[in-house]
SEBARO-104659 format. One line per 10 residues: number of its first residue (from 1); for each residue z, y, x of C-alpha. Coordinates in steps of 0.001 Angstrom, whole numbers, plus 500000, padded with zeros to 6 digits. Layout:
N
NUM) Z Y X; ...
This chain:
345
1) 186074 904618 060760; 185937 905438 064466; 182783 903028 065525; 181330 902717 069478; 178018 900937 069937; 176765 899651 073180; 173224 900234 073171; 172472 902202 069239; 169286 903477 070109; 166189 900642 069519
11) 166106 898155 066726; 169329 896519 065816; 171574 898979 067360; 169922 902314 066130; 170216 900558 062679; 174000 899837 063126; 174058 903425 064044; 172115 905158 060705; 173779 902876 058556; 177562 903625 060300
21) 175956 907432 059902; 175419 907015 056495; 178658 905759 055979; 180116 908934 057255; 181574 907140 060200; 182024 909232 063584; 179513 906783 065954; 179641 907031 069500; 176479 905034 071707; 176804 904385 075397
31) 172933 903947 076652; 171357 904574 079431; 169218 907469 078160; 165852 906049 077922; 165745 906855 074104; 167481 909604 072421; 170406 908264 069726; 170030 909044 065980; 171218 912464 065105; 175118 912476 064651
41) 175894 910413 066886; 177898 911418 070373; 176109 909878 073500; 177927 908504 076344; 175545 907212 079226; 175981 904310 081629; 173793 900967 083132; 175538 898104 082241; 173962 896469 085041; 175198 898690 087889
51) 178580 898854 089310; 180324 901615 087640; 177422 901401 084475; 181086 901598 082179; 182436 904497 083860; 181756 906615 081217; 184382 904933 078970; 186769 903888 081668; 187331 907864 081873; 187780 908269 078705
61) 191073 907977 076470; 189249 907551 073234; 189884 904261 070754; 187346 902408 068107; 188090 901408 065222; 185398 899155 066413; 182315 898123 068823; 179009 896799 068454; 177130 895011 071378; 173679 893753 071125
71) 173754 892750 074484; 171484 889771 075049; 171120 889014 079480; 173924 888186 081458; 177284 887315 079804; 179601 888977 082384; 178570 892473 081482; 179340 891542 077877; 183014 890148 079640; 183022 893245 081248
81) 183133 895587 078165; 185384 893418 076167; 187783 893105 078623; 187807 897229 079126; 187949 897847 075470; 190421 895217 074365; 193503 897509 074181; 190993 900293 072719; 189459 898658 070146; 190383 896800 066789
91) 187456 894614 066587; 184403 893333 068941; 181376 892591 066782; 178940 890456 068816; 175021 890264 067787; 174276 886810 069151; 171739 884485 068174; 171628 881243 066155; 170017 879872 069429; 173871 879122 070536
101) 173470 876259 068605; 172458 872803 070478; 168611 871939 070578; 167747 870242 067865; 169973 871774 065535; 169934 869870 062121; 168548 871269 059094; 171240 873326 056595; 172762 874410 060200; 175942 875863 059589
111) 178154 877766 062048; 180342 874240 062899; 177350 872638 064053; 177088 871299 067970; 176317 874330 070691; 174781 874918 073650; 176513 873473 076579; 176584 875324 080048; 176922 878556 078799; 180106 880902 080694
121) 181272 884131 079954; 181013 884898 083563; 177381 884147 084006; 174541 885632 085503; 171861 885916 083573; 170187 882318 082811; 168255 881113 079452; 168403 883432 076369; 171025 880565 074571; 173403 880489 077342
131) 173425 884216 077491; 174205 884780 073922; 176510 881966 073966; 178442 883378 077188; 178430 886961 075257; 180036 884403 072401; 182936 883573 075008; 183442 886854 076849; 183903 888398 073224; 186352 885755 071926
141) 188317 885519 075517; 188835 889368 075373; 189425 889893 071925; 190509 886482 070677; 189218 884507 067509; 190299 886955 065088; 189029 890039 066298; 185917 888827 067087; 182895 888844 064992; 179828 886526 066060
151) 176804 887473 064192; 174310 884734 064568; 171572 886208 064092; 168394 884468 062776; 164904 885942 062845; 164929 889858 062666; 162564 891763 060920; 161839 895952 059650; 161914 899047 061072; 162478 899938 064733
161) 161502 896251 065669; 160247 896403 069668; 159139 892205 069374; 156215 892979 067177; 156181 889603 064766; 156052 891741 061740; 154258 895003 063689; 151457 892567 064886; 151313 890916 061453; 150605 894249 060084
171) 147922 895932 062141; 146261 892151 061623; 145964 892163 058224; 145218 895326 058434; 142136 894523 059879; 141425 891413 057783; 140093 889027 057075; 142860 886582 058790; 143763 883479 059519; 147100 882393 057482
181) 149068 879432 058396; 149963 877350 055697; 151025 876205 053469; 151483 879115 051421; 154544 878147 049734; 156254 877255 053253; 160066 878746 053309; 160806 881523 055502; 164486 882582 056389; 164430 886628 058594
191) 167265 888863 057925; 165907 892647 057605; 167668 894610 059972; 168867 897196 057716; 170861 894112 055732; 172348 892993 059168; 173507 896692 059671; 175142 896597 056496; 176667 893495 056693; 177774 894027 059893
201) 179840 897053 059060; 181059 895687 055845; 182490 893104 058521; 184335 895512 060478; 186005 896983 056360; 186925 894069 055498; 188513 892787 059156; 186167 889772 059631; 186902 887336 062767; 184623 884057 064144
211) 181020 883395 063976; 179029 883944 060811; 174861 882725 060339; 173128 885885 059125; 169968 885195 057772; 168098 885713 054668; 168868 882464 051903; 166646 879711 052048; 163639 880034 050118; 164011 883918 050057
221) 160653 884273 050412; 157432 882217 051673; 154609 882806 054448; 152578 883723 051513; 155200 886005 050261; 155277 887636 053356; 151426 887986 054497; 150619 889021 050587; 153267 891429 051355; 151676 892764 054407
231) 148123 892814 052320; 149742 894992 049555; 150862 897787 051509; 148092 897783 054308; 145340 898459 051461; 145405 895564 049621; 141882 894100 050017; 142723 891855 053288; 141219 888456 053063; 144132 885502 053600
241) 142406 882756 054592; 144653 879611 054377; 144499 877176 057203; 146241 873731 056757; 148973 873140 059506; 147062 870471 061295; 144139 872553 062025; 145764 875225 063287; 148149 873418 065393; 144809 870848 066776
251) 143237 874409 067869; 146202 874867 070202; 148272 877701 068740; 151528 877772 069593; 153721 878235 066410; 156359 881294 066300; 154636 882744 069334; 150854 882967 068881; 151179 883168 064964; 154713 884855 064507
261) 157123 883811 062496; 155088 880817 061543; 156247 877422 062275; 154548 873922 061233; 156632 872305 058244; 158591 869274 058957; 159001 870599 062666; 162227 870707 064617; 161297 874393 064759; 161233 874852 061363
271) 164161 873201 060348; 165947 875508 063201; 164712 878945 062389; 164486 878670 058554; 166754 876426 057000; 169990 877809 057707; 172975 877347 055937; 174297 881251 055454; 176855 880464 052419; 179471 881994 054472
281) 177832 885438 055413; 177080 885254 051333; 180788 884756 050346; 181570 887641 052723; 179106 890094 050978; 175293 889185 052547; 172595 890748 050450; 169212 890843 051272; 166178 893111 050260; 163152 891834 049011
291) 160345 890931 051331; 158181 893412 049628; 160798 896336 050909; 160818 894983 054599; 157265 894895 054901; 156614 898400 053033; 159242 900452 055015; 157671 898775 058076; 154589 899539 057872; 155853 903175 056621
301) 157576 903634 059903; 154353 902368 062204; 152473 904534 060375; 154963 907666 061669; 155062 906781 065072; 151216 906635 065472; 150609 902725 064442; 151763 901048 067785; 155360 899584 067954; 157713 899752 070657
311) 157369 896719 073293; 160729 895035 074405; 159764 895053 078459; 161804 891418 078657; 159893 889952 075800; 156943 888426 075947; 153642 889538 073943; 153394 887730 070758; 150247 887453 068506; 146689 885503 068469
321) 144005 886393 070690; 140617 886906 068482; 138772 884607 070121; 140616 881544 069246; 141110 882630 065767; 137205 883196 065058; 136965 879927 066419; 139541 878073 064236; 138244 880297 061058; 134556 879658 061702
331) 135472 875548 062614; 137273 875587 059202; 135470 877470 056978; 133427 873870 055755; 136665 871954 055513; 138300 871426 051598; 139476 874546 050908; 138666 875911 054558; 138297 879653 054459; 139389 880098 050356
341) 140816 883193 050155; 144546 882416 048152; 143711 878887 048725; 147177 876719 049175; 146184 873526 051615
């Protein structure tokens, strides 16, 4: 396989790349040559914001097999590259987001449910749904239903991730003791980025086409799962302390931003980011790691690059300042069960 990824050298892409690697596939990136591609991989540079930022494939006579774009701001560079690789290219595999869908979407979301409205595939860049939903159009416009593959992405999670949900969960416990949103046994859905590289080209084998959910199953593991996880492999003696949804949520923390990953049961938000309906991505061969492996090879790979993660510059900061956290631990340590190390509210 003959594979060209736009992007290929930070999180999702650089995975997409070491898995295609691995594979044996010949990979070719086009960046812009702020980070060095994985080894094996030919590099092709260009901005996909300037002008001519595609120049360096419009010169060229090569075809793909396939592409990869992660491409997540304005649509019309995504319509850009589809439309210049359309005759060059068997298939356009499209990393969106399951944000495309409309606001609420309902819980079990699968991929027929309502979308976003507004969004164009020749768009500036405007809110990060209408972006990925443009990139959605410009894709299927160029390449048409069948060739295109929409990979709705849910939460990501593992090595090489530059949002730092999992990186700042980490060096927290790490640090312990902690305050752990409950309740223990609440559902979490994250795909780990290694699966969505695999999946992704197992896609492009077995000639894939529409838009796919690709998340973990529900109930693949639980926010206790996960932070017991992250107490394991950081040395095992961090001190969970459980704090019922209502408390932390009265204290002013803002779920999913200020506690990562995290969001209050019942919620909108909750039923949108981790009840997903992925029986299609399953059907078409979806596996998924344990938790235990995501959290391990994470903290593995922090560990090599010095313990501080990579920052996204068009993300914003995620994580709980220790202020408010001493306060909410220290206001709950009286309350039943407040402060109970494994305690479930």
């Amino acid at each position: 396989m003959r594979l060209l990824v736009l992007g290929g050298t930070e999180f999702v892409g650089r995975a997409v790349v070491e898995a295609a690697l691995g594979r044996g596939w010949e990979v070719t990136v086009l960046h812009r040559g702020r980070h060095a591609p994985p080894p094996g991989a030919r590099a092709l540079h260009g901005d996909r914001t300037a002008p001519d930022g595609l120049a360096a494939l419009a010169g060229a006579a090569d075809t793909w097999d396939a592409v990869v774009d992660t491409w997540s701001a304005a649509p019309r560079a995504v319509r850009d590259a589809a439309r210049l690789l359309r005759d060059r290219a068997g298939r356009y595999v499209y990393v969106s987001s399951r944000s495309v869908y409309a606001w609420p979407p309902p819980a079990g979301c699968a991929e027929d449910a309502p979308l976003v409205e507004g969004a164009s595939a020749d768009a500036g860049p405007s809110d990060y749904a209408r972006d990925k939903r443009g990139g959605e159009l410009a894709v299927s416009d160029a390449f048409g239903a069948d060739r295109s593959v929409l990979v709705r992405a849910g939460l990501i999670l593992g090595p090489y991730e530059n949002i730092g949900r999992l990186p700042w969960w980490l060096d927290r416990v790490a640090r312990g003791p902690v305050l752990a949103p409950g309740p223990r046994e609440l559902p979490v859905q994250y795909i780990d980025v290694r699966d969505l590289a695999d999946w992704t080209l197992g896609a492009v084998e077995r000639e894939l086409g529409g838009p796919y959910n690709l998340v973990s199953p529900p109930g693949h593991t639980t926010m206790g799962g996960l932070l017991d996880a992250c107490a394991t492999v950081t040395g095992g003696t961090a001190e969970l302390r459980w704090t019922d949804p209502g408390t932390v949520l009265a204290a002013g923390i803002e779920p999913w931003v200020q506690l990562p990953v995290w969001t209050p049961p019942g919620s909108d938000l909750h039923d949108a980011l981790h009840t997903a309906d992925v029986s299609r991505a399953l059907a078409t061969g979806l596996t998924c790691r344990p938790v235990e492996d995501t959290v391990a090879d994470t903290w593995a790979w922090l560990r090599s690059i010095g313990g501080t993660a990579p920052r996204r510059p068009d993300r914003p900061p995620v994580g709980l300042d220790p202020e408010t956290e001493a306060e909410v631990l220290a206001a709950d340590a009286g309350g039943p069960g407040g402060g109970v190390p494994g305690n479930t509210p």
